[in-house]
C-alpha positions as CSV (number, residue, x, y, z in Angstrom):
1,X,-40.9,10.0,26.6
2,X,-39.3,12.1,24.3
3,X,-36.3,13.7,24.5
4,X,-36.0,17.2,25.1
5,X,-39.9,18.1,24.4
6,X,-39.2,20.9,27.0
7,X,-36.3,22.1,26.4
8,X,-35.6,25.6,27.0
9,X,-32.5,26.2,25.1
10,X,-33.0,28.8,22.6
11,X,-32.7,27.3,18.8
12,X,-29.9,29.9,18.0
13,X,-27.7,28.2,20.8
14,X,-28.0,25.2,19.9
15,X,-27.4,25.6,16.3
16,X,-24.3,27.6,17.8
17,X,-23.3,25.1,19.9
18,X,-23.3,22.1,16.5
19,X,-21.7,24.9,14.4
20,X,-18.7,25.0,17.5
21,X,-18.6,20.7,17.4
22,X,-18.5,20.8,13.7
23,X,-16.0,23.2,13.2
24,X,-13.7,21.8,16.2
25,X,-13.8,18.6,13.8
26,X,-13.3,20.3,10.6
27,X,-15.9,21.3,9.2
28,X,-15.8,24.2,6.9
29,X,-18.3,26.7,4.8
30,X,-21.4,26.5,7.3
31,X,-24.4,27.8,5.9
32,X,-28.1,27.8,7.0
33,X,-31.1,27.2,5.0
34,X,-34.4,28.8,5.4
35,X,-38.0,28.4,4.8
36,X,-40.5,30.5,3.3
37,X,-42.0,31.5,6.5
38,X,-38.0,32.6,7.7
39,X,-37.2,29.6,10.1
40,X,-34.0,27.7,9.9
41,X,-34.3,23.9,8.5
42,X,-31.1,23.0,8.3
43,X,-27.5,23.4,8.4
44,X,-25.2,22.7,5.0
45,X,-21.5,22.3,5.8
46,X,-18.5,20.9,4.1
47,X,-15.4,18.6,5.9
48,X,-13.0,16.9,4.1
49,X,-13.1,13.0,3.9
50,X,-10.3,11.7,2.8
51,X,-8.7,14.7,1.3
52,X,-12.1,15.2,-0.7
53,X,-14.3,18.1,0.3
54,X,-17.9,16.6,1.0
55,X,-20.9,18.3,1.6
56,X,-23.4,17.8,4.1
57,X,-26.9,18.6,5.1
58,X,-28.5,18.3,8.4
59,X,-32.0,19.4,9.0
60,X,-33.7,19.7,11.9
61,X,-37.7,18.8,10.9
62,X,-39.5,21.1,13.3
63,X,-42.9,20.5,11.8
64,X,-42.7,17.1,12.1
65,X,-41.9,17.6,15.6
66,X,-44.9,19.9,15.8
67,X,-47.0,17.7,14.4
68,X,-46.4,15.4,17.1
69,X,-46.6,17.7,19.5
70,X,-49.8,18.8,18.6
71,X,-51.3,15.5,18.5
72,X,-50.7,15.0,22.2
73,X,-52.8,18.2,23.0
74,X,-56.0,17.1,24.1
75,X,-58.1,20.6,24.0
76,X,-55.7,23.1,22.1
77,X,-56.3,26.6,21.9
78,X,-54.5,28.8,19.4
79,X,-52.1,30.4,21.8
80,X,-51.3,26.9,22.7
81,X,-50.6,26.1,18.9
82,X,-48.4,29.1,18.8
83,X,-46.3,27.8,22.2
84,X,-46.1,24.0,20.2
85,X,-44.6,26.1,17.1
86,X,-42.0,27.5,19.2
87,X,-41.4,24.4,21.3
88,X,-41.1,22.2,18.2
89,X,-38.4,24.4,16.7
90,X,-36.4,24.5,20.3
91,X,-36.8,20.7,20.4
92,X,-35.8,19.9,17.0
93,X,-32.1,21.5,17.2
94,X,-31.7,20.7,20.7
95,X,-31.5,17.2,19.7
96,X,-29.5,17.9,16.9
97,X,-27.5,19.8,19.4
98,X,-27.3,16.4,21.5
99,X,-27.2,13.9,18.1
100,X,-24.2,15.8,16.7
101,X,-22.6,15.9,20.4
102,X,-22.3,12.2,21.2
103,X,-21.6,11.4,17.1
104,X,-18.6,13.5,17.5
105,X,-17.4,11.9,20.6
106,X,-17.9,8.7,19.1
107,X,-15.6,9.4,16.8
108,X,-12.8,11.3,18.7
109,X,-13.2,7.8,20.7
110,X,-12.4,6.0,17.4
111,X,-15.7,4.0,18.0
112,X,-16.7,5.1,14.2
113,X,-15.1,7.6,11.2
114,X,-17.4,10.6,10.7
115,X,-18.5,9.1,6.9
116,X,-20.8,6.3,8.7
117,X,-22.0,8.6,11.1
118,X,-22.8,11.0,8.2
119,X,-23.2,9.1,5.2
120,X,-27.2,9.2,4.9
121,X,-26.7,13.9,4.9
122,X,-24.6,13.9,2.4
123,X,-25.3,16.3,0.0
124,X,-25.7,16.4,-3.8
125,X,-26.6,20.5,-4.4
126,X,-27.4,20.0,-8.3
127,X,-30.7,17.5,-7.3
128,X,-30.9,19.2,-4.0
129,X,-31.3,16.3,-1.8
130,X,-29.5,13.9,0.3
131,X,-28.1,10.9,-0.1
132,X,-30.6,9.2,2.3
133,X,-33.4,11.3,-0.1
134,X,-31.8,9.7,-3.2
135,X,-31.9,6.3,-2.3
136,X,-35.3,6.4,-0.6
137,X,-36.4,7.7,-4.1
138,X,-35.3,5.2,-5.8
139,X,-36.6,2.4,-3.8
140,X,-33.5,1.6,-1.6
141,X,-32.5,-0.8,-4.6
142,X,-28.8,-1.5,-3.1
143,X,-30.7,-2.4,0.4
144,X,-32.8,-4.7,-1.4
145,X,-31.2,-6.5,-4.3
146,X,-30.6,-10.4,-3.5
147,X,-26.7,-11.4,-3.3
């Protein structure tokens, strides 16, 4: 079962309520990012790492979400599309909402530093993607290369 297909929680709360995690750990210079149809796809922020400023990029894929939503319709109608729109959105950022929760407690329980947990949003704003985007480009060559 999926996590949090239902949820309730309104997106803007739970975007809050990472914003609150992220800033009680550092972070600094939120900013949202929007799509062309005006709905929020992800969160940039910036917390130091080692005395360096890095930026990050979390998104929250709502259409992939609704994509899978969808499928599991068996006789849709549009007004149900329109509730699976809305849904996905509340569903996508409520897990970020969870994902960022337990990261962050993971790492005030020194389990892991906030770079692993991290690493793959970190983001390069002159090419516009991610690290995980950059390397997936590229073939993951440093995952595959023999040693």
């Amino acid at each position: 079962m999926i996590k949090n297909y239902t949820s309730t929680v309104p997106v803007n709360r739970s975007v809050q309520h990472i914003e609150d995690c992220l800033i009680r750990h550092g972070a600094k210079n939120i900013m949202k990012l929007y799509d062309d149809e005006k709905k929020l796809e992800s969160l940039c922020f910036i917390i130091a790492v080692d005395g360096k400023d890095i930026p990050f990029k979390l998104p929250a894929s709502a259409d992939r979400v609704e994509k899978v939503l969808k499928a599991a319709v068996k006789k849709p109608t549009a007004a149900t599309y329109d509730r699976i729109k809305e849904q996905a959105e509340r569903t996508a950022w409520k897990l970020q909402s969870d994902w960022v929760d337990i990261q962050m407690s993971l790492i005030e329980l020194d389990q892991v530093e906030i770079m692993q947990v991290f690493l793959a949003y970190v983001y390069f704003p002159a090419q516009k993607q991610t690290y995980f985007e950059k390397i997936k480009g590229s073939g993951y060559p440093m995952l595959t290369e023999k040693t």
